[in-house]
C-alpha positions as CSV (number, residue, x, y, z in Angstrom):
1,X,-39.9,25.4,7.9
2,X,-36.1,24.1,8.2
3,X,-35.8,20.3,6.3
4,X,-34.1,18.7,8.9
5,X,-32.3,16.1,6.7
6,X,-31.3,18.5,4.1
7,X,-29.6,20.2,7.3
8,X,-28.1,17.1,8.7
9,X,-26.5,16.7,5.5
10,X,-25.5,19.3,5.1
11,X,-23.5,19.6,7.8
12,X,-22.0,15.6,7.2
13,X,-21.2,17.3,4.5
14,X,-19.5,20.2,5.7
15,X,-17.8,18.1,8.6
16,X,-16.3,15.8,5.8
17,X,-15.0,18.4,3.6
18,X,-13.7,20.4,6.9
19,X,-11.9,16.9,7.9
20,X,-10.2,16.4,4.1
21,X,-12.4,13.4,3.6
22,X,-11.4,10.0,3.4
23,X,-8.0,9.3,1.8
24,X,-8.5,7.3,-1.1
25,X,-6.3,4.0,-1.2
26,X,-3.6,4.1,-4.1
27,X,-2.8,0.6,-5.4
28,X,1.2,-0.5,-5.4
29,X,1.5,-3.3,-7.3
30,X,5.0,-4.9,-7.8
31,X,6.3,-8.0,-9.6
32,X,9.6,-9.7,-9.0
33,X,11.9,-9.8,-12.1
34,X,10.7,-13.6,-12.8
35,X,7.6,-13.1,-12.4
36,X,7.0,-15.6,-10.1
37,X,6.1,-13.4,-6.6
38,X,3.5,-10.4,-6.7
39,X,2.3,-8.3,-4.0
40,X,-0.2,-5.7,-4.1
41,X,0.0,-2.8,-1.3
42,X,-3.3,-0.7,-0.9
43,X,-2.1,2.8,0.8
44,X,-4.0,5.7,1.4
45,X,-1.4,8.7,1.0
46,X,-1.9,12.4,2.6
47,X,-2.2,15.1,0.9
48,X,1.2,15.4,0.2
49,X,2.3,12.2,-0.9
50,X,3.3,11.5,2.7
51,X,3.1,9.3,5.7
52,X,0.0,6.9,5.9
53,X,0.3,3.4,6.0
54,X,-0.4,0.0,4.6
55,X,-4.6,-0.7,4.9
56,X,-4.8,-4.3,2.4
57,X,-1.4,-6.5,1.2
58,X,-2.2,-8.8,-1.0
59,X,0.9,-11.5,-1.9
60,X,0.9,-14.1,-4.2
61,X,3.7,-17.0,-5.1
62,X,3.8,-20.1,-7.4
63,X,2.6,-22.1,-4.1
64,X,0.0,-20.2,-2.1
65,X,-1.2,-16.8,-1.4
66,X,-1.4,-14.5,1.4
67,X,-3.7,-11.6,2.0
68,X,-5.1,-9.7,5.1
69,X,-8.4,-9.7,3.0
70,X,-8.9,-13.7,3.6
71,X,-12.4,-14.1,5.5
72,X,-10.3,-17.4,6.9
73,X,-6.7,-17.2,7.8
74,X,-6.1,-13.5,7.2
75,X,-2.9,-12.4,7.7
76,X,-2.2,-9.6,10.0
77,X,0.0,-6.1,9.3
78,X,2.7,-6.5,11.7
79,X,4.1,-3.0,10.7
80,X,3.7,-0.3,8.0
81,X,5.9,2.2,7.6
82,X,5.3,4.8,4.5
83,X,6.7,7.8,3.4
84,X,7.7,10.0,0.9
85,X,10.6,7.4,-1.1
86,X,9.8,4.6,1.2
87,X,7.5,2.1,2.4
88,X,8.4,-0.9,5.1
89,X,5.3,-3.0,5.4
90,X,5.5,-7.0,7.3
91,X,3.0,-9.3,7.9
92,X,1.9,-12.1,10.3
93,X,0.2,-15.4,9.8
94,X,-2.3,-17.1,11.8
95,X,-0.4,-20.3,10.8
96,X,2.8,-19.4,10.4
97,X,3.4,-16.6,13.2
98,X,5.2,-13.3,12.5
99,X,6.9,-11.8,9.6
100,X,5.5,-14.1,7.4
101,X,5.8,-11.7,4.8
102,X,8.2,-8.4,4.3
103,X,8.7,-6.0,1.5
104,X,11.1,-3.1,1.7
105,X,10.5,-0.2,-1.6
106,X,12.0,3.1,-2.1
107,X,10.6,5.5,-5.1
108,X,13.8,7.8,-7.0
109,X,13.6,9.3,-9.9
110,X,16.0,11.2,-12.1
111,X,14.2,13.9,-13.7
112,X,15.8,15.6,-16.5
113,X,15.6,19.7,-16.7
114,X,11.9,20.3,-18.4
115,X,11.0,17.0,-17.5
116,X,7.6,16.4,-15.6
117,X,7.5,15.9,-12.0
118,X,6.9,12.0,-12.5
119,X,9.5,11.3,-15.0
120,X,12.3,8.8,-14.2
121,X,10.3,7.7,-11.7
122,X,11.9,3.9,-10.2
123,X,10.4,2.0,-7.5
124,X,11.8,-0.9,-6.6
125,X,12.7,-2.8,-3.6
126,X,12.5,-6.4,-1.8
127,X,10.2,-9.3,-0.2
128,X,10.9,-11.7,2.0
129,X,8.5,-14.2,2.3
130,X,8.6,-17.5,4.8
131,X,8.6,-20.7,3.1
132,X,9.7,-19.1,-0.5
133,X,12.8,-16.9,-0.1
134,X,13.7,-13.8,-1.3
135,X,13.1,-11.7,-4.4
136,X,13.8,-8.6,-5.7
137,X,10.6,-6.4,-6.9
138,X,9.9,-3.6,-9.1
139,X,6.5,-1.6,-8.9
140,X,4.1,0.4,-10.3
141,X,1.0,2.9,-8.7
142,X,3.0,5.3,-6.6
């Protein structure tokens, strides 16, 4: 006799694996140089390191926070663009109404012959964020 839920497991299972499961969400996290703005980008990359977008942004400041993660308030992606060296993500605010919140990174490295592929690796960009200004970021997790 066939176990029925060993077989529908089985073939979650399979379907999953067939599908290249769920991507797994790498945390960006960047800082501007006086420490005063941060911002947190969750992405889930392809296989490759490409494409995907933004799924979480989380954005603090000396005065208030934003995050698409509030249960009240929650800001809203307006646009996410990733790819290889570059991610475009904006946001928009229940209160505040769009682009409450931009950031602009690019990923370059300069790799010395026998380095590893990650060596050298910069990322670094901008935010713009209404009511604060602009500041320049640098970042880590990608």
């Amino acid at each position: 006799m066939i176990d029925t839920g060993m077989l529908r497991a089985s073939i979650l299972t399979l379907l999953y694996l067939a599908g290249g499961g769920a991507a797994a969400a790498d945390t960006i996290t960047c800082k501007s140089l006086d420490g005063q703005v941060t911002a947190d980008l969750d992405v889930p990359f392809t296989g490759d390191g490409d494409g995907g977008s933004a799924v979480a942004v989380r954005v603090g400041t000396p005065h208030f926070a934003l995050s698409t993660e509030a249960k009240d308030h929650a800001e809203r992606v307006a646009f996410s663009e990733v790819a290889y060296d570059r991610i475009s993500v904006g946001l928009e605010s229940p209160n505040s109404g769009s682009m409450t919140f931009t950031i602009d990174i690019v990923r370059t490295s300069h790799a010395r012959p026998g380095d590893g592929p990650d060596t050298g690796v910069v990322v670094a960009g901008f935010t713009r964020i209404a009511g604060f200004g602009t500041a320049i970021v640098t970042c880590q997790g990608w």
